[in-house]
C-alpha positions in Angstrom: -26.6 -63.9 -24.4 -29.6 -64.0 -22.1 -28.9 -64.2 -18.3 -32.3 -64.9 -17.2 -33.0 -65.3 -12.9 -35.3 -67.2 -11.0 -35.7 -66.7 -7.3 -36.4 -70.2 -4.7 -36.8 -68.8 -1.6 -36.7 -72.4 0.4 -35.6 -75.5 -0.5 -39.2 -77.1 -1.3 -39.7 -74.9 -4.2 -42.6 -73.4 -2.7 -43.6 -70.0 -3.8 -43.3 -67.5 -0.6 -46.3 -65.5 -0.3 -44.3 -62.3 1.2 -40.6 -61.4 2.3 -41.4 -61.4 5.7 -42.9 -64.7 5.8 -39.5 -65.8 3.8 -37.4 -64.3 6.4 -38.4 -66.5 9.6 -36.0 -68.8 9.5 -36.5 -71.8 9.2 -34.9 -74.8 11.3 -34.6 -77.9 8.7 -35.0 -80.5 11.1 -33.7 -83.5 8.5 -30.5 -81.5 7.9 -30.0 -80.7 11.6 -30.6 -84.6 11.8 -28.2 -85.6 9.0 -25.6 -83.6 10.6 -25.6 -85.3 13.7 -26.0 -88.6 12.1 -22.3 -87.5 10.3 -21.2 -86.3 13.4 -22.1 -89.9 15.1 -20.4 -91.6 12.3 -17.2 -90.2 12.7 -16.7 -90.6 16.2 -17.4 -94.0 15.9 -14.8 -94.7 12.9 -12.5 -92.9 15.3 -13.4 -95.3 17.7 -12.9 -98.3 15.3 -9.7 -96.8 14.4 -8.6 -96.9 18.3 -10.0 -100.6 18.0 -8.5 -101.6 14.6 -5.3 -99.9 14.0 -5.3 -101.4 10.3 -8.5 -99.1 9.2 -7.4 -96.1 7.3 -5.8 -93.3 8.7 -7.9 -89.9 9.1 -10.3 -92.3 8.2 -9.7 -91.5 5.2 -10.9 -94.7 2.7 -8.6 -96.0 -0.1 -10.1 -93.9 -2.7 -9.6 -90.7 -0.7 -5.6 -92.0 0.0 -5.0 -92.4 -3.2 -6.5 -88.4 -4.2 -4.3 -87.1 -1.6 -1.1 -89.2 -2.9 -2.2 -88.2 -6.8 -2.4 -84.3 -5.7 0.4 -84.4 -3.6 2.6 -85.9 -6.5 1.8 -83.1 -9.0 2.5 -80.7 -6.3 5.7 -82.3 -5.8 7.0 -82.3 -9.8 5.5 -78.3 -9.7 8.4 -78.2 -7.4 11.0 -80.4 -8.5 13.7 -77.9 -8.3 13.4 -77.5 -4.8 13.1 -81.7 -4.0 15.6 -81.6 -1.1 14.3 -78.7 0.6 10.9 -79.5 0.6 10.8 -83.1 0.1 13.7 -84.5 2.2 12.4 -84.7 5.3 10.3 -87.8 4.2 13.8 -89.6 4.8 12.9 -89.0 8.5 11.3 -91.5 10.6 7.7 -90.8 10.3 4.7 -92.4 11.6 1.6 -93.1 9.6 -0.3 -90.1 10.5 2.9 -87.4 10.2 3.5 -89.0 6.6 -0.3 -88.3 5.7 -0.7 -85.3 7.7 2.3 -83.9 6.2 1.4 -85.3 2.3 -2.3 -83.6 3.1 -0.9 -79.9 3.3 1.3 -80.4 0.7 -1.2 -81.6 -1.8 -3.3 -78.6 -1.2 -0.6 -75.3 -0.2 -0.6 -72.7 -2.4 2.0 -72.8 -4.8 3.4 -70.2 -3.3 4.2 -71.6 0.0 6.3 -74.4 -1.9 8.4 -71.7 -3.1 9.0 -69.6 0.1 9.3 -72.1 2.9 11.1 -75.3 3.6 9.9 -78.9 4.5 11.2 -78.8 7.8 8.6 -75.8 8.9 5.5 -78.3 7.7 7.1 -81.4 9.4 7.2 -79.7 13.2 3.9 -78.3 12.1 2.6 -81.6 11.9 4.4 -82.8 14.5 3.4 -80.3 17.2 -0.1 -80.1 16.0 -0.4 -84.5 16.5 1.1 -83.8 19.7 -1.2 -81.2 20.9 -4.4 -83.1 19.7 -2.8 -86.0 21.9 -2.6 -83.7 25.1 -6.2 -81.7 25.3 -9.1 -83.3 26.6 -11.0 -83.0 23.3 -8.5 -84.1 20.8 -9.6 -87.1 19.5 -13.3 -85.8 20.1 -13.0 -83.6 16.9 -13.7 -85.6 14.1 -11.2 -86.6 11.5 -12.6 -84.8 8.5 -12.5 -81.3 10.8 -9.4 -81.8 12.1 -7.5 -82.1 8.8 -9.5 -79.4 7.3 -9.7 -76.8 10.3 -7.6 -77.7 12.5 -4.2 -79.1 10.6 -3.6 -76.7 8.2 -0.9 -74.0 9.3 -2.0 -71.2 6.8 -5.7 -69.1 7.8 -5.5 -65.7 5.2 -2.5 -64.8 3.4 0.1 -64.0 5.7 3.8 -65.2 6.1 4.1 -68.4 7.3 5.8 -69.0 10.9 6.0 -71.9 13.1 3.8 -70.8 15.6 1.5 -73.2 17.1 3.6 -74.3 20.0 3.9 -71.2 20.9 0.5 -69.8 20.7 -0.4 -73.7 22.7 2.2 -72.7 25.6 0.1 -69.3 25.9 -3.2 -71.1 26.2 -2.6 -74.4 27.7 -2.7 -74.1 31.6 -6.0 -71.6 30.6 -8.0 -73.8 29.0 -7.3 -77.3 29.9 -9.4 -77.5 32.5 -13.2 -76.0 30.4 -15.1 -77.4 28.2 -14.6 -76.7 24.6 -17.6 -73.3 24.0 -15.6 -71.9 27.6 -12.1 -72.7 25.8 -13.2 -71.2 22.9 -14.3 -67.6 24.9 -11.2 -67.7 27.2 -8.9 -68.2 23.8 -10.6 -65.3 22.4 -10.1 -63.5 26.0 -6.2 -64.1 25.5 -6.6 -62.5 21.9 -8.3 -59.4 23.2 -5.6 -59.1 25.7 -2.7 -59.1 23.1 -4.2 -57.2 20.1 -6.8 -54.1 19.1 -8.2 -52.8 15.9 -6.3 -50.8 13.9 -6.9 -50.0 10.4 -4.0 -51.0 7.7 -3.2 -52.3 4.5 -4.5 -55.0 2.5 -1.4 -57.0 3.4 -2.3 -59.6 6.6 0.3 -60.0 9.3 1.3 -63.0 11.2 0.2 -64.2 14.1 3.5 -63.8 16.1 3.6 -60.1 14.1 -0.1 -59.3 15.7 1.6 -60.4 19.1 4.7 -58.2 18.6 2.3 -55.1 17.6 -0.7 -55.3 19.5 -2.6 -54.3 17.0 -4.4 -55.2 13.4 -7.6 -55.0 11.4 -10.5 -57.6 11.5 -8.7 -59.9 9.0 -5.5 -60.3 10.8 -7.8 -60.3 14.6 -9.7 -63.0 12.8 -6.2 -64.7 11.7 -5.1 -64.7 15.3 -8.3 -65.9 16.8 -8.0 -68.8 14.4 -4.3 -69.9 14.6 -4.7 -69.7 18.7 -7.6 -72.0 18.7 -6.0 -74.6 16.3 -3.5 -74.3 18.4 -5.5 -75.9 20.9 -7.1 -78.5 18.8 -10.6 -76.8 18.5 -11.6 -76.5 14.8 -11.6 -72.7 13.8 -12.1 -71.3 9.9 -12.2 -67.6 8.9 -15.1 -66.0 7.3 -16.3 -62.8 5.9 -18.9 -61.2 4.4 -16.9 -59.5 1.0 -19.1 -56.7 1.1 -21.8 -55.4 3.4 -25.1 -54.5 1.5 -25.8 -52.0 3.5 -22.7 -49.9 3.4 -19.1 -49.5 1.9 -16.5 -52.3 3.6 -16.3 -56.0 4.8 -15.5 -57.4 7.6 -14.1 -61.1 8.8 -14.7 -62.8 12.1 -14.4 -66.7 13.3 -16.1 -69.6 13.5 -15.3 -72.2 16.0 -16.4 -76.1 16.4 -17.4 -77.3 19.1 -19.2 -80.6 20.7 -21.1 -81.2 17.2 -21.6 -77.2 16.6 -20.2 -74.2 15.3 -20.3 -70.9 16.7 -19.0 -67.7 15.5 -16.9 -65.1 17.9 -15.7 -61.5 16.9 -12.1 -62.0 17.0 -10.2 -60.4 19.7 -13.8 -58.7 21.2 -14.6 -60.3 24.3 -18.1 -61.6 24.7 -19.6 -63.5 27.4 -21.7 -65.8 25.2 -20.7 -67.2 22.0 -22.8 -66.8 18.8 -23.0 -62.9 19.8 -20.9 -60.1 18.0 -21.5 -56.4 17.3 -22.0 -57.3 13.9 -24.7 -59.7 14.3 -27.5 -57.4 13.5 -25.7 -56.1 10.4 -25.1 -59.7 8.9 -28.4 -60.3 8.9 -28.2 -58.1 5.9 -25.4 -59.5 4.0 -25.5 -60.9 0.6 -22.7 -63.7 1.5 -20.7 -64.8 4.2 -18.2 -67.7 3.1 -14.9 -69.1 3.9 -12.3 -70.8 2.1 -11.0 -74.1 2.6 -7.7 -75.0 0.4 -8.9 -78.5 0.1 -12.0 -81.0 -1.8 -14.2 -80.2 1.4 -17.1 -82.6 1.0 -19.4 -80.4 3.5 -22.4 -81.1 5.1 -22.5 -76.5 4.5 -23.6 -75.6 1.4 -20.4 -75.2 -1.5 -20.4 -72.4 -3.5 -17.7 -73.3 -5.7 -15.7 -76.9 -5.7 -12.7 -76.6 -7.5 -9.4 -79.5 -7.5 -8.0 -77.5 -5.0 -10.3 -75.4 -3.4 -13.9 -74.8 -2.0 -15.7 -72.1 -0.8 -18.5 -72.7 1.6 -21.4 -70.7 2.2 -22.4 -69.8 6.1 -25.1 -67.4 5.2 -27.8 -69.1 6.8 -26.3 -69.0 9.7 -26.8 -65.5 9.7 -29.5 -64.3 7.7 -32.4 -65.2 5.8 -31.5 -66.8 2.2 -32.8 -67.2 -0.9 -31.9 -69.5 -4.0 -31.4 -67.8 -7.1 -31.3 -70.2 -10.4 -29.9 -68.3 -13.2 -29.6 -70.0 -16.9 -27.9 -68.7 -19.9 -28.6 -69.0 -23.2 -27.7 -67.5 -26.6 -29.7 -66.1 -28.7 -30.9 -68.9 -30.4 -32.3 -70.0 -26.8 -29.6 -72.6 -26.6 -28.3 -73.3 -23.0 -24.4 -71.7 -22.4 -22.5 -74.2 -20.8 -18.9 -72.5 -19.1 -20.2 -68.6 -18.9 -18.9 -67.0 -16.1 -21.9 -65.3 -14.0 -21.0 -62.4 -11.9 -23.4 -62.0 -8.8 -22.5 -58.1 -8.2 -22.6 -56.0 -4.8 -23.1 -52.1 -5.4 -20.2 -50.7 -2.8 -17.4 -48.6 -2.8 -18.6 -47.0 -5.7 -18.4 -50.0 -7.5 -20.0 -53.6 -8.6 -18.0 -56.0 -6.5 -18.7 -59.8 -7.4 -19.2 -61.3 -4.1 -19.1 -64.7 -6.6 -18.3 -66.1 -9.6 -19.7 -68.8 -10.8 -19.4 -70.8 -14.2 -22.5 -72.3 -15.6 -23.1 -76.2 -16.1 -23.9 -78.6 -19.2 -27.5 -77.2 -19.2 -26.2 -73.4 -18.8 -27.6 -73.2 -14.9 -26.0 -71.5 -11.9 -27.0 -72.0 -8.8 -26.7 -69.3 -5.9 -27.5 -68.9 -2.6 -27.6 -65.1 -1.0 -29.7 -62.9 1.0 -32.6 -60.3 0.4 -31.3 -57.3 -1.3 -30.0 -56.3 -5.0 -27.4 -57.7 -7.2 -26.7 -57.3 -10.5 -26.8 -60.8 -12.2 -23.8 -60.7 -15.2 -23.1 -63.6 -17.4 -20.0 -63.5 -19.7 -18.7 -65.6 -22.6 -16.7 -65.1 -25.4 -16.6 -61.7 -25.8 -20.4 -61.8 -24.9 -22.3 -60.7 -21.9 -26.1 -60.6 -20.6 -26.9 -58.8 -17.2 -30.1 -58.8 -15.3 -30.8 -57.0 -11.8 -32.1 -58.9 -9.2 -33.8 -57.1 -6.6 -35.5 -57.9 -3.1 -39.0 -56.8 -3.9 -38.5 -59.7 -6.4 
């Protein structure tokens, strides 16, 4: 098996003549445009929705009801043995949007949160998150599609569960009802930096209320606080990370936070005056990846790195660093494209190759990667069979 690589270092598939000419970034006016055009269009179906009641809730069309009811069914017979706990509070009176809101995170929880917790925590999530969206000034500002993906859902990494969110909103309203969304966002990361430090620990993440009761936490479980307090408040906020640095042993999380059409990234629980400023902007300028995952078919406009039924990773590298496509294709050694190889793009740290991704190739044995200037080894595995290839910076 033949895992062959071939660099695009922009998105016109013109050859670059040097790296340093490839690392000016670039500012893709059309896509900037696009974005805005999106951002347009679902304000205004949020105003047609305050018009016409009968339009879709979420604006979400038929077609995208009907995936959530389809998912949300097969999660429901996964846990059929556990019908009344989970299931039972749908015999409450419900309006439209807690019945969606609340079939929403059930179609895409982890399994494992249908076996540890009960209905009744999801329904007063819902319910206290509507309510909150309701009361700050830039509720219904936030566009559908963000708010169901970044700002609903209760879980951020994988800690225990806890209904939280009213009580993280009673810490934060009086403080920020008054700013603009980029000022709510700093002073909600001021109130983290207040209630929590770094501290090494374990791989397992703490909660939200367990960062509060300790005061302290690594970047993962800042980051989980610093997310949790600003969904709290309606703003859209996702957790990313870089899996491994390229330029030394570890990783490191942080947040990203929408708002007004933008997002911005904060170190969590480090005060800055500015957003879009960290002390690990320099470094990620030198990362291979920085993604986040989003347990739902998240259509975008960021690049996807993988799209599965019930989850998608997005990549946010070019938000921080110059990028590169890489195209691999696999073929066997008849020169026949490999469709369904896995291909490993590996990080040397920790004394070890760490995919960063996996990928699995398509119909005409392609996969497609986006990641920044510096060396991977490129591994594609298939029954029993592997090829490997290094990719390296100097190209």
């Amino acid at each position: 098996m033949n895992a062959n690589t071939n660099e695009n270092p922009n998105r016109n598939n013109k050859p670059v003549k040097n790296r340093n000419e490839a690392e000016k970034p670039n500012v893709n006016l059309l896509e900037n445009d696009c974005l805005k055009a999106n951002l347009n269009a679902d304000l205004e179906v949020d105003r047609n929705a305050a018009l016409h009641p009968d339009l879709s809730v979420f604006s979400m069309d038929a077609e995208a009801l009907a995936e959530v009811q389809r998912k949300f069914n097969i999660k429901r017979e996964f846990a059929r043995a556990k019908e009344e706990e989970l299931f039972g509070v749908f015999r409450q009176k419900l309006t439209e949007e807690e019945a969606w809101a609340l079939k929403f995170l059930f179609a895409y929880m982890p399994l494992n949160d249908l076996a540890d917790y009960d209905g009744a925590l999801f329904l007063n999530h819902v319910r206290t998150t509507l309510e909150i969206r309701a009361k700050v000034p830039w509720g219904r500002r936030v566009p559908d599609r963000l708010f169901l993906h970044f700002v609903l859902p209760l879980r951020v990494n994988s800690e225990n569960l806890e209904d939280c969110r009213g009580v993280l909103y009673e810490e934060l309203a009086e403080r920020t009802k008054h700013l603009p969304m980029e000022k709510a966002i700093l002073e909600t990361n001021y109130w983290c930096h207040e209630k929590a430090t770094y501290v090494g620990s374990d791989l397992r993440t703490i909660s939200p209320l367990t960062m509060l009761r300790s005061a302290q936490g690594r970047c993962g479980e800042e980051s989980t606080l610093a997310v949790s307090a600003l969904r709290s408040i309606g703003i859209p906020a996702r957790q990313c990370y870089t899996p491994r640095w390229a330029h030394c042993d570890d990783n490191h999380a942080w947040v990203e936070a929408w708002a007004d059409g933008q997002w911005h990234y904060i170190g969590a629980c480090e005060p800055e005056p500015a957003l879009d400023r960290g002390w690990f902007s320099a470094p990620a300028r030198r990362a291979m990846l920085v993604n986040t995952r989003v347990h739902a078919n998240y259509p975008g406009p960021e690049p996807v790195t993988l799209a599965e039924e019930w989850l998608t990773e997005i990549n946010l590298l070019e938000t921080y660093a110059p990028v590169r496509t890489v195209n691999v294709a696999v073929k066997d050694e008849e020169g026949r494209p490999v469709e369904g190889a896995r291909v490993l793009f590996q990080l040397y740290n920790m004394a070890e190759l760490y995919p960063i991704a996996v990928l699995t190739t398509d119909s005409e044995g392609l996969a497609v990667f986006r990641t920044g200037w510096g060396d991977l080894l490129v591994r594609a595995v298939k029954d029993g069979l592997w090829g490997e290839e290094k990719l390296s910076a100097a190209g």
